[in-house]
N, C-alpha and C positions, 0 to 999 in steps of 0.2 A: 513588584512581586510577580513573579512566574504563574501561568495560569495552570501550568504542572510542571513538577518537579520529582525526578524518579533519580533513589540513590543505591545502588549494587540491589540491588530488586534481581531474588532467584527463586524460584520456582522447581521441585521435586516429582513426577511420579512414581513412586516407586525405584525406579532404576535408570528412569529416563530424566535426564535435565532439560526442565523445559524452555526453562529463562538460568541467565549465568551470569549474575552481577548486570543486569542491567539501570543504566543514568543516563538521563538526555533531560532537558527540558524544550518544554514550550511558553511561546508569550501571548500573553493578550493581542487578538490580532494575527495572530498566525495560523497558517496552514502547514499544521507537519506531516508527514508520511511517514508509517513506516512501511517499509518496501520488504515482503519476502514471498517466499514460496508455502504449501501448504504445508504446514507439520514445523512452521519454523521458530512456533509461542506468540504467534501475534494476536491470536484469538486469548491464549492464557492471561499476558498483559492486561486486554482490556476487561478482564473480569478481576482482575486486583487492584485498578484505577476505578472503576465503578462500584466497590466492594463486596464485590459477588464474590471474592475466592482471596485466601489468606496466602499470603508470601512465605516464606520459610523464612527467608532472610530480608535485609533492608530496610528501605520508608520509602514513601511517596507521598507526596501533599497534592491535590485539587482544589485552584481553589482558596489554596490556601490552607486546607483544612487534612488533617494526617488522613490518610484513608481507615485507617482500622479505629483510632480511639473518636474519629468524629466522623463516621458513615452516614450519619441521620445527616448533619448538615451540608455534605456530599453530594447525597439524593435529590437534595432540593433545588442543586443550583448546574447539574448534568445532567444531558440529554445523551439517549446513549441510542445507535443502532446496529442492533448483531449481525452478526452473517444473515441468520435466515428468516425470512419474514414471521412476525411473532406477533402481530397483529390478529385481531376478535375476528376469522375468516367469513362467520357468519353473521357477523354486523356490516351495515352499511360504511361507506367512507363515511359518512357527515357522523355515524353513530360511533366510531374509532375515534375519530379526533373528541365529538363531544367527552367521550366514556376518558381522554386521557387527561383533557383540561381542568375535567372535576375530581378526578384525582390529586391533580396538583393543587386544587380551590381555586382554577380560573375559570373563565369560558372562550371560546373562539374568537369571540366579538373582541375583547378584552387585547389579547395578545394577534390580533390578525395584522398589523401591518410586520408583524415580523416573517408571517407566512403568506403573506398576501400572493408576491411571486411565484408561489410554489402552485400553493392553491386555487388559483384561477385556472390553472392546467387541468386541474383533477375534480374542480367546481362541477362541469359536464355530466362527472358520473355521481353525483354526491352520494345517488340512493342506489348504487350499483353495489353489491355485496365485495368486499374486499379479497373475498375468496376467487370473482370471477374477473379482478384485473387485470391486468398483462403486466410484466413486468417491469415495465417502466410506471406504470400507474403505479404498482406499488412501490415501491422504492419511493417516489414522489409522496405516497400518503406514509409509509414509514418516517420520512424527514421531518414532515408535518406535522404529526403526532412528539416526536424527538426534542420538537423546537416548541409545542404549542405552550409551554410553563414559561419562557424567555431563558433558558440557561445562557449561565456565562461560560461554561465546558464541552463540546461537543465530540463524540466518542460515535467515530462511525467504522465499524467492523464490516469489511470488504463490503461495500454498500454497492459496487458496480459488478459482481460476480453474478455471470448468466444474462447479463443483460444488452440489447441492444447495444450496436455503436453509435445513435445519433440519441437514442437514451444516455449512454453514457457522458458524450458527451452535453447534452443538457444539467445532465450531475453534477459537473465540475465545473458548470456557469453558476450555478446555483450557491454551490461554497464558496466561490470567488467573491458572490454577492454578500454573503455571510459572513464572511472576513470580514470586509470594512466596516461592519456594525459592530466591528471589537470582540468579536466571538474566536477564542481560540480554539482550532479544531483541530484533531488527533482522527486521520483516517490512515487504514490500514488497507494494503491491495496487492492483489500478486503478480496486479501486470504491469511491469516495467514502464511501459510508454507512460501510464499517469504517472511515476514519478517527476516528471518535468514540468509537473502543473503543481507543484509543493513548495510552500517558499524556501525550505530545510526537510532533508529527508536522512532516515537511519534504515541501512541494510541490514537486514539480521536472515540469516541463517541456524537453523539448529540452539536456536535460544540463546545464541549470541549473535553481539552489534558486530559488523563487520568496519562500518565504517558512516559517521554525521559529518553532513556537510550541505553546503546548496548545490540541488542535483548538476546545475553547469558548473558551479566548479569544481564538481567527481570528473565532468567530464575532460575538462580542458587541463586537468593535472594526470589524465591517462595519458602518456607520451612515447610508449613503445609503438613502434611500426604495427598496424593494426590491416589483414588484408582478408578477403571474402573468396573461396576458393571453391568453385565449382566443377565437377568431373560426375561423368553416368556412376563412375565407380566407388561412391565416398566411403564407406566402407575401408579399400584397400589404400585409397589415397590418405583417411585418416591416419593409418596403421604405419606409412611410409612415411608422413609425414614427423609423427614422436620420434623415427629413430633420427631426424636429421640433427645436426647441431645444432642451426640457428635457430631452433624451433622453441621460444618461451612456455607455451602453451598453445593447442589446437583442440579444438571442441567442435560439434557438431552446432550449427547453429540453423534451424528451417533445412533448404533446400541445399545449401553450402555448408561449409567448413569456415570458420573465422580463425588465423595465423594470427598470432601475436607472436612477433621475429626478436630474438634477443642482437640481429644485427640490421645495420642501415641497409638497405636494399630497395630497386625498385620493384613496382607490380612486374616489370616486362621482363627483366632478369630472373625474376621467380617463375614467370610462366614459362618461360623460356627453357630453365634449370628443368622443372618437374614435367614438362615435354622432353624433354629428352631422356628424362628416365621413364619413359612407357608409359604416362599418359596425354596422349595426343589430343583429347578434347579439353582439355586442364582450361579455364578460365578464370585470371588471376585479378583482380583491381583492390586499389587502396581504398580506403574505407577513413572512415572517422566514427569514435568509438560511440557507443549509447548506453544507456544507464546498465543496461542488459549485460553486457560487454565488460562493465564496472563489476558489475552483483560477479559474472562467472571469475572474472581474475582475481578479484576477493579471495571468494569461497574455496576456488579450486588449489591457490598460493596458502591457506589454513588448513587443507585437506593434503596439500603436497600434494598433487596430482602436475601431469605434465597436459 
């Protein structure tokens, strides 16, 4: 049995489609992503897997359990954490975790080696008001609180958004640990790099899947000439670059431009070419693609864009 299982799952506002036939599942033991950017339904999703918000269309089980005709049994057995910290700001850490455990009818004591790891990090501050943590503290007591019932579902809404990079990465030690207790986890995130830490990830854009798979193998079935193109001018070198032929796609990426070449060629021929047409500082090298890389040729190939 699948620990979730979502079947053409679509979602309406008004005029805006927020989800469009979405189906993927997750297994027991898994870490899945879904990868997008803000405004792409990842946030919608996880409030129709946790039955906070009604589908228009579809099914989904958790669990095991339909999301709409058995929500009560849903509840009991997911741990969910949203975007934004939702935790008692004026309660203490040790009065959060207490105040969720006796909700579920457990206590701390009860269910603490499943938090134990988490929580000797944040043990320190126990009587520190939740309101005056730092970001990594919270997040750290959000998970804690999430997991303090033992779910077998784990629903984490962008849990690493705003926060430190060595916070961050303690986050993704934490799930890792999580996994092998057979906890299937469903996180959502907009920054590409974590997707290489999922053992299966789904791209969505605009409330549609772009594309499931394991993030290395998105990577290594990306096989068009991939190159990183640097010039003061990128602006005009963008602009010169869409009318070329061999030019698949060019997008701005950070401080360069990333070519995706619809023909064989080297870096040195390229720079070479685009130095001779008037730009003299032009720096050209081959690359190897990244999830990043994956998400834009997607999106921009469904959008037709060059």
């Amino acid at each position: 049995m699948n620990a979730i299982s979502i079947q053409n799952i679509s979602k309406n506002y008004k005029d805006t489609k927020a989800l469009e036939d979405i189906s993927f599942e997750v297994q027991n033991g898994q870490l899945f992503g879904l990868i997008g950017p803000d405004g792409a339904g990842k946030s919608t999703l996880f409030r129709i897997l946790t039955t906070l918000l009604l589908a228009d269309k579809g099914q989904a089980f958790v669990d095991g359990y339909e999301v709409v005709k058995e929500f009560r049994e849903i509840r009991k057995r997911v741990g969910y954490m949203p975007g934004r910290f939702s935790l008692y700001q004026d309660l203490s850490v040790e009065e959060n975790l207490s105040f969720f455990a006796t909700i579920f009818g457990t206590t701390i004591e009860e269910n603490y080696d499943l938090i134990r790891d988490i929580y000797v990090q944040i043990e320190p501050f126990k009587k520190r008001l939740a309101g005056n943590l730092s970001g990594g503290m919270k997040q750290k007591l959000a998970l804690s609180c999430a997991l303090i019932h033992k779910p077998t579902v784990l629903f984490l809404d962008e849990p690493t958004t705003g926060v430190d990079a060595v916070s961050r990465k303690e986050f993704w030690d934490m799930l890792r640990s999580l996994k092998e207790k057979n906890i299937a986890i469903l996180v959502s995130t907009p920054y590409m790099d974590e997707a290489v830490l999922c053992d299966e990830i789904a791209l969505i854009q605009e409330g549609r899947i772009l594309k499931i798979d394991e993030p290395q193998s998105m990577i290594h079935q990306f096989d068009r000439p991939l190159f990183a193109v640097k010039t003061n001018d990128t602006y005009k070198l963008l602009k010169h670059l869409r009318l070329k032929p061999f030019t698949h796609s060019v997008l701005p990426f950070g401080e360069c431009l990333h070519l995706i070449s619809s023909e064989r060629m080297s870096a040195a021929d390229l720079q070479d070419q685009l130095r001779s047409e008037g730009f003299a500082d032009v720096i050209v090298s081959k690359i190897k693609a990244s999830i990043e890389d994956v998400f834009l040729e997607l999106s921009h190939k469904t959008e037709g864009h060059v």
